[in-house]
Structure formats: C-alpha cells, structure tokens
RONURO-118844 format. One record per residue (C-alpha): y, x, z. Coordinates in pm, whole numbers, padded with zeros to 5 digits, always signed. Layout:
<rs>
YXZ/...
</rs>
This chain:
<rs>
+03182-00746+00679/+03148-00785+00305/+03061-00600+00047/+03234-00633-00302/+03106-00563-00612/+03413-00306-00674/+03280-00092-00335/+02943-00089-00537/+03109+00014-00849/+03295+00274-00705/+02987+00409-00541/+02772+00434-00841/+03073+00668-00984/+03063+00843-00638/+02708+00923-00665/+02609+00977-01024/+02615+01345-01006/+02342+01346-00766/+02102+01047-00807/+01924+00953-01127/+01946+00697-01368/+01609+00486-01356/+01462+00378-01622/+01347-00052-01671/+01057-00166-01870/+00920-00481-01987/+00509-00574-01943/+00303-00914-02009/-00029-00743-01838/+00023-00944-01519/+00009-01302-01626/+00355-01368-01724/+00649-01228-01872/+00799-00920-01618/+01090-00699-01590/+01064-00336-01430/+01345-00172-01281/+01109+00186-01185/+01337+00272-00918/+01049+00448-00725/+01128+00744-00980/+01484+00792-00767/+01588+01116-00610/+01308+01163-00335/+01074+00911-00464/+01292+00595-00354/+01613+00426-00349/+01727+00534-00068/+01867+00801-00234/+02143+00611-00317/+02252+00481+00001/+02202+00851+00162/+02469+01031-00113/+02697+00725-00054/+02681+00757+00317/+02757+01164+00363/+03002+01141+00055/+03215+00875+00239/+03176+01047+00605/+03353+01333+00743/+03021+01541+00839/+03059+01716+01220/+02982+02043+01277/+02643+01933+01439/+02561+01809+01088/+02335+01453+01044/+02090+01293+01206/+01876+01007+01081/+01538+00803+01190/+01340+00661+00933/+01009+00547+00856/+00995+00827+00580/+01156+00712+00262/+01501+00732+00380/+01470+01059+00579/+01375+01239+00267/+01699+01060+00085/+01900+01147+00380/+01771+01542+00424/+01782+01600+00062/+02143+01451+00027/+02233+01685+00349/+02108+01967+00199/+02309+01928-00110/+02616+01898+00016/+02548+02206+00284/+02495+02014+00584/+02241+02047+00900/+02012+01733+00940/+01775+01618+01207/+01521+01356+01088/+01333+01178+01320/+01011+01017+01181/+00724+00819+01362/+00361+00934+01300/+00300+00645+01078/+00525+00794+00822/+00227+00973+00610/+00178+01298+00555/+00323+01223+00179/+00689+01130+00320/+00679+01396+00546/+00595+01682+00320/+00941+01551+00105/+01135+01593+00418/+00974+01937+00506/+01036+02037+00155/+01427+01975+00186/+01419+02230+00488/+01548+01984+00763/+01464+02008+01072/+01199+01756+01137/+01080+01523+01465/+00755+01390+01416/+00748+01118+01748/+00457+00877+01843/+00472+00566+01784/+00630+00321+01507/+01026+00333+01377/+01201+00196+01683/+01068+00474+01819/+01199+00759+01587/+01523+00567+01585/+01573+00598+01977/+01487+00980+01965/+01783+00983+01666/+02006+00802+01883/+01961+01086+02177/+01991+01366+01978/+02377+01184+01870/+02459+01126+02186/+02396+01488+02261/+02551+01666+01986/+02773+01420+01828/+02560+01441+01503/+02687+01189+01204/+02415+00889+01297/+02293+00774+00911/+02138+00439+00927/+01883+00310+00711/+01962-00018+00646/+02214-00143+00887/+02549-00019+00750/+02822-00056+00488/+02757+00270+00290/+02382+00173+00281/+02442-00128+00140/+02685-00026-00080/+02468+00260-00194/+02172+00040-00253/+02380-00217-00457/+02441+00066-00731/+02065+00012-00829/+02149-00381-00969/+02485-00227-01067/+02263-00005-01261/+01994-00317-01396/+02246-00535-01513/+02400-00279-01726/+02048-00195-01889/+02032-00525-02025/+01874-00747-01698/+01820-01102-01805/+01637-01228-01515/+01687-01532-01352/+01502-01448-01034/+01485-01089-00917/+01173-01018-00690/+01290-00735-00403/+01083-00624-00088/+01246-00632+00222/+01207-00363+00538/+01520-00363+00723/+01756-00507+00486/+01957-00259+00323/+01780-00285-00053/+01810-00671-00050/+02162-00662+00072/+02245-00429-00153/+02170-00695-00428/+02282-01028-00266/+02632-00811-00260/+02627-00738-00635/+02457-01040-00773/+02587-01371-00843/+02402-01675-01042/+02032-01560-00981/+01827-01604-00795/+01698-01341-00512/+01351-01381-00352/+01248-01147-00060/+00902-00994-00032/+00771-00922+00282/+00407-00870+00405/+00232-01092+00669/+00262-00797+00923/+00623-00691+00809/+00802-00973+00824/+01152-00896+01026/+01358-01113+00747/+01141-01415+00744/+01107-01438+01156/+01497-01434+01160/+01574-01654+00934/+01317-01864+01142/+01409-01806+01495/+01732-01621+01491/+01879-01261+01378/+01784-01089+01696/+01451-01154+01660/+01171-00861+01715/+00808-00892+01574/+00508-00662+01622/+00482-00420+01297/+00140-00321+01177/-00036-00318+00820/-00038-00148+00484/+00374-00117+00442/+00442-00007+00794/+00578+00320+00725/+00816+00190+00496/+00909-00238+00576/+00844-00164+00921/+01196-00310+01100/+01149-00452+01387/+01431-00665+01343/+01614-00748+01050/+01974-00591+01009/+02263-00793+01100/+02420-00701+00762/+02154-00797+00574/+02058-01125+00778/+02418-01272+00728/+02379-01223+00387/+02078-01362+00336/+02246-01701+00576/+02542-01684+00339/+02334-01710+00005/+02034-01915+00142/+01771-01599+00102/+01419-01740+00041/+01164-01511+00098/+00824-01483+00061/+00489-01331+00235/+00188-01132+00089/-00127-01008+00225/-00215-00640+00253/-00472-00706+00015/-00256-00895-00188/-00026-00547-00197/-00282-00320-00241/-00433-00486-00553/-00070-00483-00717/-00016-00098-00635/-00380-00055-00816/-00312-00267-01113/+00021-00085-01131/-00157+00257-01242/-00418+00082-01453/-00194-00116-01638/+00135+00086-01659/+00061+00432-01512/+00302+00390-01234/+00196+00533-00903/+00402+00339-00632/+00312+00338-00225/+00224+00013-00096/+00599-00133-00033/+00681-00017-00390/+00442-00282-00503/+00496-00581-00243/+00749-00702-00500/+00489-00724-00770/+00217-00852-00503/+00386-01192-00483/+00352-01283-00845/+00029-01153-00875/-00080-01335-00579/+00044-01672-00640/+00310-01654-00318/+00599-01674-00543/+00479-01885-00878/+00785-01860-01164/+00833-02179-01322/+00793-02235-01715/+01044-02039-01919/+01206-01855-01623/+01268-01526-01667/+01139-01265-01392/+01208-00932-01297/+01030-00735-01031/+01223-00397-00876/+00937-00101-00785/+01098+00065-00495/+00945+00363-00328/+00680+00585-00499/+00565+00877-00191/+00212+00723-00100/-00076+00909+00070/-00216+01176-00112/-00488+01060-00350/-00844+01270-00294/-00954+01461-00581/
</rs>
C-alpha cells in the first residue's frame, strides 16, 4: 500500500490541534555543517505523537477503548492521544522501557502492563487483551495511519525551510523512516541503526521476515525484532541505505548534544547524530546534511 504525500498533508491538518510544531536549528559544533529538526520536543517527548492522533482520529474507537504495545515512546503518544479524545487505553510495555517512558504513560492515567521481557513480548500481551475485548489494536510502526502520521514531521521540515540533500533518520520498526521515504522525493534518506538494533539492515540483507536478537543502549526504543513490512517495501522501492553505530558511538552524540546545544535526547534520539559524528556515514564536500532528533524521555539523570 502507498502512501501519498496528499494522505500526509491531510494528516498534518488532521492533527495540528493536538501535536506541536517543532522547532529546526542549524549548528557547525560537530565537524560539519548540520540541520536540526528537534522533534524530541513533540507531544510526549517523541514523534510518535503524530502517528498516535492520526491513528484514533481516523478509527472508529470501540467501546473497549485502545490498546497498544510499545517499547515506551509510542505508548505515551498513544495513551495521551486516548485520553484526549475520551477514550480507555491499555498499554502494554516490556521492562526495558525505563522508568522515564513509563512515568509519561502513568501520567496520562492509562491503564498500564508492565511484562518481562523485550517488545515482542508486550506486543503479544496487546494482541490478547484485543482478542478478548475487541480493543482498537494501535500499531507502532506497521500501519498506514502511522506512517502517515509520522510523514507530517518532513511535511513539517520542508516547510521550515529544509535544504538538505541527505536527511539522517534512526530506524526501530519502521514507521519514522517510512514516514519520510513517503513524503520525500530527490534526497537522499540514510537509516541509522545501532549494531544491536539492526531489524532494517538484516532485512534488507536476508529478507523482510527476518528476526534478530535486540539488546544495547536503544533497546527500549529501536528495539523491532523485525522490520515492518510497510516500511521494508519502501525502503526496496527507494533503495534505503542504512547505516550502523556503536553504543558508544550513540552515547557520545547524546552527551555532546547537551554540551554543545542543550538538548537532552535518550539514546535513539541521538543515533541519527551518532553516525556523523562517528565516521559511519561521512557527507561528501559541499553536501548539505540534516540530522532529525527523535525521542527525548531518557533515564532520569542523578542529582
């Protein structure tokens, strides 16, 4: 199925009432040239706010309300949108998710499953408790309103004067990097993943339904298992390259990110910027970059 860039227009009218409008900066402090898009300052600390609104506003919600499972980002998008348009919601969350994540989801006053294990695990508690009470089923990154929701962000970019020709994105599941290989066209899209995250890259390797162990820094928020179908043709259709980074790599851009613009980001709100930092993705002379900082709900910071 295919996305259009009038479906994303429409849904950034749908959803303007309720998300925000992010603001994009421009920095030479990290070797070269960058564009900011500080998405991570979204409704509920990510983008996923945008997908969530478009999802519920295009659904006809069931008495038994919404159910979603999530690493943590999404299920606070998801909860708060419930909440604001007077539905029930049932998040289901693995362990991993950080206390961080699941204080936003407390906070929106859904009821919350906290399940061991990693994201396929949340996910097949979500997918009982729909099967039991015929819940609307919200998923993160595998569906049309997702993506369409997501693509509002680069909707959003290109109107605030992006002049990138290669935008740097980090990839989970799929939805944000679907999102913009549906509204883009002439630039070029590279995917960040991390060694340990890596669903995109192994199925563009060895095939879309291919699994892969989960572990490291940006677990609890790039932590698919396997890529979405959605997101994987896409990424067939427009010859996706992507790109991996080292935890270390990651946590050194989400460090430099504070002491060089003040922006406090989680770890997968900085994979993006790891790459260039890092020397896995190396812009070539005169080309314009721009680097999108995603999620912002990392673990509490001791004082």
């Amino acid at each position: 199925m295919s996305i259009s860039r009038s479906d994303i227009s429409a849904a950034a009218k749908r959803i303007a009432p309720y998300v925000h409008k992010t603001p994009v900066m421009r920095s030479d402090a990290f070797g070269v040239p960058l564009q900011f898009k500080l998405e991570h300052t979204q409704v509920t600390g990510s983008f996923k706010a945008r997908g969530a609104f478009n999802s519920v506003l295009t659904s006809d919600v069931p008495a038994a309300g919404i159910v979603a499972a999530s690493g943590g980002n999404h299920g606070a998008a998801v909860a708060h949108a419930a909440r604001t348009m007077g539905h029930d919601a049932h998040i289901f969350v693995p362990e991993i998710s950080g206390l961080a994540k699941i204080d936003v989801i407390r906070q929106t006053g859904a009821t919350l499953h906290v399940v061991p294990g990693a994201y396929a695990d949340a996910a097949a508690g979500a997918n009982t408790h729909q099967s039991k009470t015929g819940a609307l089923d919200i998923h993160p990154y595998d569906a049309p309103a997702t993506l369409t929701g997501q693509g509002t962000c680069f909707a959003e970019w290109e109107d605030q004067g992006l002049d990138a020709d290669t935008v740097l994105i980090a990839i989970g599941g799929g939805g944000l990097i679907g999102g913009a290989m549906s509204w883009f066209s002439g630039r070029n899209i590279i995917g960040v993943e991390t060694e340990t995250t890596n669903a995109m890259h192994a199925a563009l390797a060895h095939g879309p339904e291919t699994d892969v162990d989960v572990s490291g820094i940006c677990a609890n928020a790039l932590g698919a298992r396997r890529i979405g179908r959605l997101s994987y043709d896409l990424a067939k259709e427009n010859d996706l390259q992507t790109v991996l980074v080292t935890d270390d790599a990651v946590a050194k851009a989400q460090t430099a990110l504070w002491q060089n613009l003040r922006q406090l980001v989680e770890p997968a709100g900085a994979a993006a910027l790891a790459a260039v930092m890092s020397g896995a993705y190396v812009p070539a002379k005169g080309e314009k970059v721009a680097v999108l900082l995603c999620g912002a709900n990392p673990a509490p910071i001791p004082v």
